[in-house]
RODO-2510 file (C-alpha; in nm, 4 decimals, decimal comma):
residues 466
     n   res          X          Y          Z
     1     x     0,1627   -10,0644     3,5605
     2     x    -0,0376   -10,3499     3,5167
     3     x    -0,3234   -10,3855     3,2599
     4     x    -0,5210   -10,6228     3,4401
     5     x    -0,5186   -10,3202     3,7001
     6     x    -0,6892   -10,0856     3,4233
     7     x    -0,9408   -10,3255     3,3149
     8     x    -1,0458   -10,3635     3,7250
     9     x    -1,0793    -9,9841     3,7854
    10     x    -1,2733    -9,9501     3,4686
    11     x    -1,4600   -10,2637     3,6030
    12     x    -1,5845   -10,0761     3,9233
    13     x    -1,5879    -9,7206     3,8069
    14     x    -1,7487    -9,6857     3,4778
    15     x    -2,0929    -9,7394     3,6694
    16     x    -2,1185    -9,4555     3,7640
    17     x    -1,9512    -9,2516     3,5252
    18     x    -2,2559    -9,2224     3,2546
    19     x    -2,4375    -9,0313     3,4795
    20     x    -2,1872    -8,7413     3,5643
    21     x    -2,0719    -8,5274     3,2225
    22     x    -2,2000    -8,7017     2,8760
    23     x    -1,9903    -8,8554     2,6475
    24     x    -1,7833    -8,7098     2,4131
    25     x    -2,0082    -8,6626     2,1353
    26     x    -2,1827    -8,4125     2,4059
    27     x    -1,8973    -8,1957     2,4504
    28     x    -1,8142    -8,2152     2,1060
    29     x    -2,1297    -8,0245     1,9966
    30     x    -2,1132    -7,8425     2,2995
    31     x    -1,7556    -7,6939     2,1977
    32     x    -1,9282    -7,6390     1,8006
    33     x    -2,2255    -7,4657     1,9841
    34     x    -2,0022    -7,2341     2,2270
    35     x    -1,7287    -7,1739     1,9246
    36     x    -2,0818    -7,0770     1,6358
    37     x    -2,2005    -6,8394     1,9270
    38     x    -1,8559    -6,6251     1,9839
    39     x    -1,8465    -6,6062     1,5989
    40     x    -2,2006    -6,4815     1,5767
    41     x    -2,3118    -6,7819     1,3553
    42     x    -2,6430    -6,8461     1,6283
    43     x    -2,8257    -7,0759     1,3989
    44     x    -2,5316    -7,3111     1,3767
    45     x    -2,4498    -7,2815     1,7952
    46     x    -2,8294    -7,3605     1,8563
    47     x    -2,8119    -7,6677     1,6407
    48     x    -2,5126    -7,7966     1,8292
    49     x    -2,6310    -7,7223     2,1595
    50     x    -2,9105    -7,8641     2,1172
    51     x    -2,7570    -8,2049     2,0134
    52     x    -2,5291    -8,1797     2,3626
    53     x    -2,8204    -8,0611     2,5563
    54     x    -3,0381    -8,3642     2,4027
    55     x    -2,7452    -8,6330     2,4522
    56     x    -2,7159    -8,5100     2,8113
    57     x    -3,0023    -8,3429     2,9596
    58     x    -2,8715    -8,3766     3,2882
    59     x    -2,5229    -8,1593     3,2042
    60     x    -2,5915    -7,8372     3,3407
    61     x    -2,3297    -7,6318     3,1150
    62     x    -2,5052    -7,7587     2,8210
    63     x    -2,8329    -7,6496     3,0076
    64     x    -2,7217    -7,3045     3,0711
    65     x    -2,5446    -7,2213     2,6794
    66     x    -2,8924    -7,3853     2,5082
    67     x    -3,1382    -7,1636     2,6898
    68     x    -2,8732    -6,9014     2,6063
    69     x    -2,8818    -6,9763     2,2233
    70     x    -3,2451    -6,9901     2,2531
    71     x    -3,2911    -6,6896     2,4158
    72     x    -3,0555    -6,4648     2,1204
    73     x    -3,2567    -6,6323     1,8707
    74     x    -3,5511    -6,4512     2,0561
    75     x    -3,7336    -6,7923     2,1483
    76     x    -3,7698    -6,6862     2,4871
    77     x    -4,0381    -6,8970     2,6542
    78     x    -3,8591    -7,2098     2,5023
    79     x    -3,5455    -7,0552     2,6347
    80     x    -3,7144    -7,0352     3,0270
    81     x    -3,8181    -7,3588     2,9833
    82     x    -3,5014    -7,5450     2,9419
    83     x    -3,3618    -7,3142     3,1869
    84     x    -3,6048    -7,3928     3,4255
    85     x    -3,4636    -7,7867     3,3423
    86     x    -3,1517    -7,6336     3,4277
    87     x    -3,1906    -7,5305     3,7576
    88     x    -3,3181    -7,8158     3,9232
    89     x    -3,0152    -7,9694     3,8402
    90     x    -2,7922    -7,7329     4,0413
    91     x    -2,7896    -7,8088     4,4243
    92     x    -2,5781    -7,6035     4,6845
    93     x    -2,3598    -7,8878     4,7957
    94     x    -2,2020    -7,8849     4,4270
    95     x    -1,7947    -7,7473     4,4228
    96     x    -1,8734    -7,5194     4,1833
    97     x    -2,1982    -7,4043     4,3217
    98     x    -2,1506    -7,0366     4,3128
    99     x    -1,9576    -6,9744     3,9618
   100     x    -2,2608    -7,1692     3,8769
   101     x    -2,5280    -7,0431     4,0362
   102     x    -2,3883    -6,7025     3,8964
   103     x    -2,4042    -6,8078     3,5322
   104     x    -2,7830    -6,9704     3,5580
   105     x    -2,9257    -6,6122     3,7054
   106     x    -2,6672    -6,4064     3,3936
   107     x    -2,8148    -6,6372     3,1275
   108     x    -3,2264    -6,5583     3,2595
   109     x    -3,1118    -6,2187     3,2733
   110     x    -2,9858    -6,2354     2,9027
   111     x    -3,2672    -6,4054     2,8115
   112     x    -3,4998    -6,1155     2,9108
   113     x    -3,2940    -5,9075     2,7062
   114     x    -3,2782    -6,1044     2,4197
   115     x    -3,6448    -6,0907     2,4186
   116     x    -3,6394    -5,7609     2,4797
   117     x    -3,8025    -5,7077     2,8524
   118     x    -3,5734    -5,5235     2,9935
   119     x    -3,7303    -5,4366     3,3341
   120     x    -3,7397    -5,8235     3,4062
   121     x    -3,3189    -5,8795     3,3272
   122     x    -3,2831    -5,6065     3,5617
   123     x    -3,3043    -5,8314     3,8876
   124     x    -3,1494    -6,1868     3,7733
   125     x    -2,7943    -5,9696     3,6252
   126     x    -2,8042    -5,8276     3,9877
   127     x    -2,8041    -6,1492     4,1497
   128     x    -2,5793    -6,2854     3,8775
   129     x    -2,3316    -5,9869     4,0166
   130     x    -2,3680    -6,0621     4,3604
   131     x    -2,2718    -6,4074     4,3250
   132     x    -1,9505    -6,3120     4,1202
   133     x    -1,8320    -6,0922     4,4204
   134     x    -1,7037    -6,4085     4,5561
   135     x    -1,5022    -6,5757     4,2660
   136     x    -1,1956    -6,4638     4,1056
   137     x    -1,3179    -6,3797     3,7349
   138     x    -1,2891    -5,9709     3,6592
   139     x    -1,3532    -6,0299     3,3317
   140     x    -1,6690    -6,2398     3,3839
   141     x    -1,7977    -6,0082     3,6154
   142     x    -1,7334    -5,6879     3,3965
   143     x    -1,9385    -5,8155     3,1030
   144     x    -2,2274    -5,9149     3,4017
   145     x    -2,2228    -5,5262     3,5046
   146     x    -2,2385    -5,3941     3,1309
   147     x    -2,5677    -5,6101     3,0631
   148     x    -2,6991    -5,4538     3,3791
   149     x    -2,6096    -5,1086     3,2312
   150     x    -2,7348    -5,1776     2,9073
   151     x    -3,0887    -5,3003     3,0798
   152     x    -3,1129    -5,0039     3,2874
   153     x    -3,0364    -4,7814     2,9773
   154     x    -3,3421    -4,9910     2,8007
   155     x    -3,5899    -5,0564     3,0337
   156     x    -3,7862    -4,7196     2,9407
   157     x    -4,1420    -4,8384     2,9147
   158     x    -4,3014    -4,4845     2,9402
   159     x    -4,2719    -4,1626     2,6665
   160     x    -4,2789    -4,3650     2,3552
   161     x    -4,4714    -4,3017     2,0603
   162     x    -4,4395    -4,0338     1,7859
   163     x    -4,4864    -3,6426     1,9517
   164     x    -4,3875    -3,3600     1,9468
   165     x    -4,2829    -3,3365     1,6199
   166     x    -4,0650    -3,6207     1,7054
   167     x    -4,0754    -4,0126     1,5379
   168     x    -4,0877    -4,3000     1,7976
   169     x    -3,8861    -4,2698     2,0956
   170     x    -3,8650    -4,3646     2,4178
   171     x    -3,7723    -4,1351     2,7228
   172     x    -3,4129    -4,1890     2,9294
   173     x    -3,4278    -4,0277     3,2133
   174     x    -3,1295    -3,9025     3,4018
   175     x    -3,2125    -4,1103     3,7288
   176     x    -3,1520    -4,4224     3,4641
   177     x    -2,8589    -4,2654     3,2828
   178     x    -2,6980    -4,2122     3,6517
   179     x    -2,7343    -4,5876     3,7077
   180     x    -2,6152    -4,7225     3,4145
   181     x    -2,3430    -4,5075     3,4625
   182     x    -2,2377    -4,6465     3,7429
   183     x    -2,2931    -4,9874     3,6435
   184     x    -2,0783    -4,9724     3,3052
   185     x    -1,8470    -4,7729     3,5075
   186     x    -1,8109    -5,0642     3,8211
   187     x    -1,7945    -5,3060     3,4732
   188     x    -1,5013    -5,0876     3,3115
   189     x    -1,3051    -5,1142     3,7024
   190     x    -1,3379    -5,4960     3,6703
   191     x    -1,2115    -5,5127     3,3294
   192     x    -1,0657    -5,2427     3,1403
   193     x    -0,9847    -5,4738     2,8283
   194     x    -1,3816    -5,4915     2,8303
   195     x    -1,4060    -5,1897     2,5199
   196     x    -1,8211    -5,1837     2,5185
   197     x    -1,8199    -5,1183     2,8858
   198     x    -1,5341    -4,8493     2,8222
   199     x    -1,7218    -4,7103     2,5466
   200     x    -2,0783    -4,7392     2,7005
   201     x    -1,8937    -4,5486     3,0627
   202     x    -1,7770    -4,2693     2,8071
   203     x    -2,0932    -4,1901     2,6340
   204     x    -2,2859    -4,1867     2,9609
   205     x    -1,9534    -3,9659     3,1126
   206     x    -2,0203    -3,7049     2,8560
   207     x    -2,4396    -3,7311     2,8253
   208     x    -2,4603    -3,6189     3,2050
   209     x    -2,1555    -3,3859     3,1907
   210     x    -1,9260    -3,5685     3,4041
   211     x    -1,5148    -3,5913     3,4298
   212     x    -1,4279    -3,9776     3,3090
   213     x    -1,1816    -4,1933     3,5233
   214     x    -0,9095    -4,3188     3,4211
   215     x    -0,8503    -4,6947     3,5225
   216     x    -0,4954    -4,8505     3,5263
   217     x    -0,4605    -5,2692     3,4484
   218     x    -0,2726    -5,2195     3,8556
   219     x    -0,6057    -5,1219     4,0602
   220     x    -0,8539    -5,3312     3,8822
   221     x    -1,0369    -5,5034     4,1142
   222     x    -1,0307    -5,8791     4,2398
   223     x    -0,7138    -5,9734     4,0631
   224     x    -0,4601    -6,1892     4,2322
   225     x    -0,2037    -5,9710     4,2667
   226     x     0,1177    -6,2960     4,3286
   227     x     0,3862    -6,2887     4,0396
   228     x     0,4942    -6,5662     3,8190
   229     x     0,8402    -6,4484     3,7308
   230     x     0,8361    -6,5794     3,3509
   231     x     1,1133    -6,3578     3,2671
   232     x     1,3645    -6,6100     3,4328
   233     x     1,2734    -6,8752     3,1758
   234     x     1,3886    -6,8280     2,8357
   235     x     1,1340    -7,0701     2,6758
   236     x     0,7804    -6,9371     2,8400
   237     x     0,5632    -6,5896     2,7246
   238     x     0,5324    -6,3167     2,9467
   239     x     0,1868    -6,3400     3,0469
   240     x     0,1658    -6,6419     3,2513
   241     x    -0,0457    -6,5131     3,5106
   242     x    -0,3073    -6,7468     3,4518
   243     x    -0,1248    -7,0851     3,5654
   244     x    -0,1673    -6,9274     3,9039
   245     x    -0,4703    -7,1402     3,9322
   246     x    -0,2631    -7,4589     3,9541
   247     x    -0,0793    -7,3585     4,1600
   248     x    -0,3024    -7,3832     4,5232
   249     x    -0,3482    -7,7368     4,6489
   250     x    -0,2254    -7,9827     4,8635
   251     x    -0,0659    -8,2362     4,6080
   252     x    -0,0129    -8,1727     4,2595
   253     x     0,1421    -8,4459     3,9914
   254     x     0,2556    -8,3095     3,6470
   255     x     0,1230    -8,4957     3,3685
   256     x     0,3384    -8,4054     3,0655
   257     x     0,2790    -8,5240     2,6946
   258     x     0,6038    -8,5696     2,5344
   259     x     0,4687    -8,6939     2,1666
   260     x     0,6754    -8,6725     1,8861
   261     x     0,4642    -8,3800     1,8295
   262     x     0,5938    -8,1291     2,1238
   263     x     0,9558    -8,1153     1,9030
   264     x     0,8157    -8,0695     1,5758
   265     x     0,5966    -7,8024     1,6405
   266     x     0,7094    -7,4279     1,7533
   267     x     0,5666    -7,1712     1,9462
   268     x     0,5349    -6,8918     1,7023
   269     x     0,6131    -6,5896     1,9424
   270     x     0,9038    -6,7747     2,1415
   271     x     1,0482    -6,9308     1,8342
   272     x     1,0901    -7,2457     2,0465
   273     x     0,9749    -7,5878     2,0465
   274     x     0,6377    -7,6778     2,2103
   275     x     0,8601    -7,9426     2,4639
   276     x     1,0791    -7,6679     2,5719
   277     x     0,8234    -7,4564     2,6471
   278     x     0,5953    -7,7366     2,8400
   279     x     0,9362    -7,8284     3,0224
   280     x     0,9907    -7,4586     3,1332
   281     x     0,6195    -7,4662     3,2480
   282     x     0,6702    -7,6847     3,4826
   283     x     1,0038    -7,6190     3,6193
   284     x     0,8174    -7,2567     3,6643
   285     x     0,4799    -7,4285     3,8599
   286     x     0,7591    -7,6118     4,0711
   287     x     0,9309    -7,3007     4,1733
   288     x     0,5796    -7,1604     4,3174
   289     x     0,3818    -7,4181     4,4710
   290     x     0,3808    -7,3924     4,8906
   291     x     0,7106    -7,5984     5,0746
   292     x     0,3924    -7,8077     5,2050
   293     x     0,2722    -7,8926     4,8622
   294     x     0,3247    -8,2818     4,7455
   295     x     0,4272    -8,2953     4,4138
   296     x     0,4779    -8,5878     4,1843
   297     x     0,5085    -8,6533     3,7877
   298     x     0,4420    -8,8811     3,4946
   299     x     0,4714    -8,8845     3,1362
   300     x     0,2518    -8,9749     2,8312
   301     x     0,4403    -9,0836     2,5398
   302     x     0,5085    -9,3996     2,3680
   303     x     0,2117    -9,5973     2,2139
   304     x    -0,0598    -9,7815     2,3930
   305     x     0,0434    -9,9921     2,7013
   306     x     0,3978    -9,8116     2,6535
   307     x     0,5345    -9,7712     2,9861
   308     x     0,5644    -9,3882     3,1047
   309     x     0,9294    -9,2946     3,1104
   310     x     0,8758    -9,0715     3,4464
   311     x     0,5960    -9,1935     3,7377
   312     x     0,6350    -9,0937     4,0684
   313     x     0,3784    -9,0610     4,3184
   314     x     0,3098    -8,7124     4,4558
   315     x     0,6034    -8,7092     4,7729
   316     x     0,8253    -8,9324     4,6770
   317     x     1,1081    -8,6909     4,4962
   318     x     1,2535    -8,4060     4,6625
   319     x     1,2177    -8,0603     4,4484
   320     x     1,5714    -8,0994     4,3212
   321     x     1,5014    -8,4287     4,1904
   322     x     1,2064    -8,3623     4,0299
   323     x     1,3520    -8,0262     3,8525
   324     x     1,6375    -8,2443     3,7402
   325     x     1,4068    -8,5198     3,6272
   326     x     1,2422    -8,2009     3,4274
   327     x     1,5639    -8,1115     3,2661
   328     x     1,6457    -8,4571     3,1013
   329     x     1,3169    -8,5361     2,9540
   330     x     1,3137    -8,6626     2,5622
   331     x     1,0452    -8,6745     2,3462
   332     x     0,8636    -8,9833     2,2625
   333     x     0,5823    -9,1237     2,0263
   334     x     0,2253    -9,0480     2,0466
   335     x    -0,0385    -8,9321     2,2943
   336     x    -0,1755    -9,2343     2,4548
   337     x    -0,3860    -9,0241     2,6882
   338     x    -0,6654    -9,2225     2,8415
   339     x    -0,4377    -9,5357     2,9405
   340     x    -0,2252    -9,3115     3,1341
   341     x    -0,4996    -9,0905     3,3086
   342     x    -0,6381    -9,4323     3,4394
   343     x    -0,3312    -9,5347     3,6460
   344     x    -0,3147    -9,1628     3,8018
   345     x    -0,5112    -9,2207     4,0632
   346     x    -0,2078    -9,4320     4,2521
   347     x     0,0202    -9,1045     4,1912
   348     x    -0,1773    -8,9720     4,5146
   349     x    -0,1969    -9,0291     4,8606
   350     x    -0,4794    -9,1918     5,0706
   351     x    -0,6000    -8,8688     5,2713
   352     x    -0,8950    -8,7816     5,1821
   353     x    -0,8561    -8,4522     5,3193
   354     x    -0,6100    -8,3104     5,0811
   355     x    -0,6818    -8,0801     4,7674
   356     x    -0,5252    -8,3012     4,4748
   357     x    -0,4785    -8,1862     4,1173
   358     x    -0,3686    -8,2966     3,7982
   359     x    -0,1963    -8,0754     3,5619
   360     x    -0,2308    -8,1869     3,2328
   361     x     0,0411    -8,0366     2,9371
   362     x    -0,0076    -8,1202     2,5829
   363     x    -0,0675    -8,0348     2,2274
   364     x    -0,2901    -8,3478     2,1367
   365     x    -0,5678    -8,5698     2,1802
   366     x    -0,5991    -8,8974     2,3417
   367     x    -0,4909    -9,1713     2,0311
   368     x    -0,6100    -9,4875     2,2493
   369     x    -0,9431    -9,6285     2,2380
   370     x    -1,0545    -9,9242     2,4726
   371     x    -1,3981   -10,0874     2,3462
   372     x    -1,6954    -9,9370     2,5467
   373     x    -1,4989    -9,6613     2,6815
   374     x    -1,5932    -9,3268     2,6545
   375     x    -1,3217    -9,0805     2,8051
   376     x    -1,5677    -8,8205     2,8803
   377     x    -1,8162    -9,0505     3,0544
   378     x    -1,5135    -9,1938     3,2739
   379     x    -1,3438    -8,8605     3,3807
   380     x    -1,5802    -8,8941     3,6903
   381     x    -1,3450    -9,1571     3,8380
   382     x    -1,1379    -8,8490     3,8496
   383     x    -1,4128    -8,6757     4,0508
   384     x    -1,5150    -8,9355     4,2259
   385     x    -1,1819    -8,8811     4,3744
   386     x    -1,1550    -8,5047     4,4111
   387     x    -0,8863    -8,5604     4,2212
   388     x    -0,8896    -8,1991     3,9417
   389     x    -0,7695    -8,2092     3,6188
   390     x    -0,5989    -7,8630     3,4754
   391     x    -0,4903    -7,8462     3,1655
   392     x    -0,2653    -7,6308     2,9805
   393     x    -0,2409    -7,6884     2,5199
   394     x    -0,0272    -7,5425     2,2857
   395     x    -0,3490    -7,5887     2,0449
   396     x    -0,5903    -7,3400     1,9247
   397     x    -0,9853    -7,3115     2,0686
   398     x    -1,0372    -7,3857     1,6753
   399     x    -1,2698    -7,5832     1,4479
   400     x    -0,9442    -7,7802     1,3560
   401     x    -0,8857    -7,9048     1,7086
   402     x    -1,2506    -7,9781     1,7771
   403     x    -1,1819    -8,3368     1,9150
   404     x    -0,8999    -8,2253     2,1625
   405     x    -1,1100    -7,9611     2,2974
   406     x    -1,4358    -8,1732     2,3341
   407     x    -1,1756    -8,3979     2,5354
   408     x    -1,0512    -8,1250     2,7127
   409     x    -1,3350    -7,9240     2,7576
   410     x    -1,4893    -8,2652     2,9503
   411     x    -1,1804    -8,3060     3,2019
   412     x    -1,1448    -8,0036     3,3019
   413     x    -1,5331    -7,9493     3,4195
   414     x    -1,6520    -8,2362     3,5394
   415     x    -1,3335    -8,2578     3,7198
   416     x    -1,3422    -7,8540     3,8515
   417     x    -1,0375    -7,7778     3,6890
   418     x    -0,9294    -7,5176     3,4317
   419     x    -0,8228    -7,5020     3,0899
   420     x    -0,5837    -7,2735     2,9207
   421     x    -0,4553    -7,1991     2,5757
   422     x    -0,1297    -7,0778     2,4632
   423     x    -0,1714    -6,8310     2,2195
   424     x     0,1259    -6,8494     2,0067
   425     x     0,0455    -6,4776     1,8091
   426     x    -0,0789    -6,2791     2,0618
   427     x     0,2309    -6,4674     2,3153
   428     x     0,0066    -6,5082     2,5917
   429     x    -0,1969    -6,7480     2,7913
   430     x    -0,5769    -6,7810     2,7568
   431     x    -0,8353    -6,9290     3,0061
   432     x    -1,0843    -7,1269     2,7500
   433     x    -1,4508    -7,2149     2,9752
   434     x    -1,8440    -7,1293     2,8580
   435     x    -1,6777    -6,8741     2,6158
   436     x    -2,0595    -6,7987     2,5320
   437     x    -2,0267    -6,5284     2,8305
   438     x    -1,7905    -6,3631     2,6462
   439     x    -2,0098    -6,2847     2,3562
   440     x    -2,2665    -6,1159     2,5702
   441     x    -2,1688    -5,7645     2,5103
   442     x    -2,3605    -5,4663     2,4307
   443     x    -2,3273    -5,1073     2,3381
   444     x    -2,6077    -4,8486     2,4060
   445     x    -2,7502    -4,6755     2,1493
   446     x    -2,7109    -4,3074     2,1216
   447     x    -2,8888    -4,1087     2,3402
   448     x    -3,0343    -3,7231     2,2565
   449     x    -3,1340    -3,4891     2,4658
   450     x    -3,5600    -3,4099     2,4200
   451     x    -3,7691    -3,1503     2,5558
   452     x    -4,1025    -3,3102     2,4851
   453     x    -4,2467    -3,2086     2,8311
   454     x    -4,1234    -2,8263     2,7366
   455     x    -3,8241    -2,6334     2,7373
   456     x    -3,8056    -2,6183     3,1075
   457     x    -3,7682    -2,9912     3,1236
   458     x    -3,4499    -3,1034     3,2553
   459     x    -3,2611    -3,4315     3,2386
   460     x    -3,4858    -3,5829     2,9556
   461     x    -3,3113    -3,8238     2,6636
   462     x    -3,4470    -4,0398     2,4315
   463     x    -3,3569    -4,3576     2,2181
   464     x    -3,4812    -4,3551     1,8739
   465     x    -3,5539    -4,7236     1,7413
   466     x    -3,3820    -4,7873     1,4632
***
């Protein structure tokens, strides 16, 4: 590799990289914000969103988890108006248009219920749903349906007061209860990890009187049901499932960080070595991508301008070779991230009709810095190429590894890609995107059965305000 070659490609690319993602000051509050919110610290997350949302207006992730911070603090016009921002930057010819467009209508809907009008949530979590019937996220999906329970639970804007001998209350009728019930039960098939839609299906399963189902991890719905045999690789967890979504494109080229770091640091669960495991990873991938699929490989190691021990384009090594080539890696030096990624492009083919992906193994953050560069800001070379980066860390989604995960955080979207975690405790892998979905949960309030319109009245509850 050449370095007068980097400093042309950054020559013609980087103008048009400012516009696409924000720098990585962005998605460094934007990881603070999203990390504040799961923890339930919302004054904190609405500080740092703000910051990504005001460094890059035009990002419309940071769009989406501001209003969303807004909107739990209860500012809820505010919140509708930066949504409203938000929207007119989404446009239907955009790759990720309907994951998207399925997040902008959940985050009006929670909103509404933030700021407590419940009737109004009712119709953007529906179209939130509808969207997610045609993307692969169960657990997404499930916490969509148990907002829509919990709305139609709430949205009771008759029979309050104090009567009957009664302090304030509002009436649940059993038309509502029947259609929550179905809602948190639909959210419970999606997901059955999801414990407030469990919970929420359970209460409503005994208020009305009814047998509960029983759902099994095999029949829950949308899950791909293809099997990464882990258990033949001595080095990798047994939950691997996730690293199916590198798995499906045309030409793939491994990207593997052997730092210094990889040896020194073991996977708690496996009692291995971080290199062994990354090593295993791929030899794994290789064993499951199509006979059609290209692949190729390169390493990051070394220090700045070191040359990569491994680079071959995508093709040019048969699947022997390339598992061989796996075997006999060593480790060596740092993480010199960003002058790599720039040469990756060549690793390719020409056709431009081919799905092409990078995936991206590490434990670190890029150590090379080239004046006026911002790695965020250029990762839309990448997509300027439909070339995806996925990434899989041994680190933590923690404040410690704030940097790495800005970093990551900004390849993987504005490239379409994913990111996942190894979770050396729990021994399992970890998809880490807009985590602020995951902290929209909700469990109803008890219900008790009322007879305020006289003893004859049947299939009449209330909710007493706390």
């Amino acid at each position: 590799m050449k370095q007068s070659l980097i400093l042309l490609v950054l020559g013609v690319l980087l103008g048009s990289a400012i516009s696409f993602g924000g720098g990585k000051e962005a998605y460094r509050n934007y990881f603070l914000g999203s990390y504040y919110f799961a923890e339930g610290d919302f004054g904190r997350a609405e500080n740092h969103l703000r910051r990504a949302y005001h460094l890059h207006p035009r990002q419309l992730n940071f769009a989406l988890a501001y209003a969303l911070s807004l909107g739990q603090r209860e500012k809820t016009d505010e919140a509708l108006e930066v949504l409203g921002h938000g929207k007119a930057l989404l446009r239907p010819r955009h790759p990720d248009y309907v994951h998207l467009a399925s997040l902008q209508h959940f985050v009006n809907g929670m909103i509404q219920l933030y700021g407590k009008r419940y009737g109004q949530a009712i119709q953007p979590l529906r179209r939130a749903i509808s969207y997610q019937e045609k993307l692969p996220y169960p657990e997404e999906r499930s916490i969509m349906l148990n907002a829509l329970g919990y709305a139609q639970i709430m949205n009771q804007g008759k029979g309050s007061g104090a009567h009957g001998g009664l302090p304030l209350h509002y009436h649940v009728h059993r038309r509502d209860i029947e259609q929550a019930h179905q809602s948190f039960l639909a959210a419970y098939q999606a997901d059955v990890q999801n414990r407030q839609a469990a919970e929420n299906y359970n209460i409503l399963s005994d208020t009305l009187g009814l047998e509960r189902v029983v759902i099994v991890e095999d029949s829950v719905v949308g899950r791909d049901k293809r099997e990464l045999k882990s258990y033949e690789y001595a080095a990798l967890p047994t939950n691997v499932q996730p690293l199916l979504k590198f798995v499906d494109y045309d030409e793939v080229v491994f990207l593997l960080d052997i730092s210094g770091s990889m040896v020194m640091e073991q996977v708690t669960c496996i009692a291995d070595d971080r290199f062994n495991v990354m090593r295993e990873t791929a030899q794994l991938l290789l064993a499951n991508f199509a006979d059609s699929t290209k692949v190729g490989i390169g390493t990051i190691g070394g220090d700045c301008g070191t040359e990569p021990k491994l680079w071959h384009p995508a093709g040019e090594l048969n699947r022997k070779d390339l598992g061989y080539a796996l075997r006999f890696l060593v480790p060596d030096g740092t993480t010199p991230l960003l002058t790599i990624l720039q040469e990756t492009p060549s690793l390719f083919t020409d056709n431009p009709n081919t799905s092409k992906a990078l995936i991206f193994i590490s434990d670190g953050e890029n150590v090379c810095r080239l004046p006026g560069v911002d790695i965020c800001e250029w990762t839309s070379t990448l997509a300027n190429q439909k070339i995806t980066i996925n990434i899989m860390t041994f680190l933590g989604a923690s404040l410690d590894n704030t940097n790495a995960f800005a970093e990551y955080t900004c390849l993987t979207e504005n490239t379409f890609g994913r990111l996942l975690y190894l979770d050396g405790n729990r021994c399992r892998l970890e998809e880490y995107r807009f985590d602020l979905v995951k902290a929209c949960r909700f469990n109803i309030p008890p219900l008790e059965r009322v007879y305020c319109w006289g003893e004859a009245t049947e299939g009449l509850w209330a909710i007493f305000p706390e």
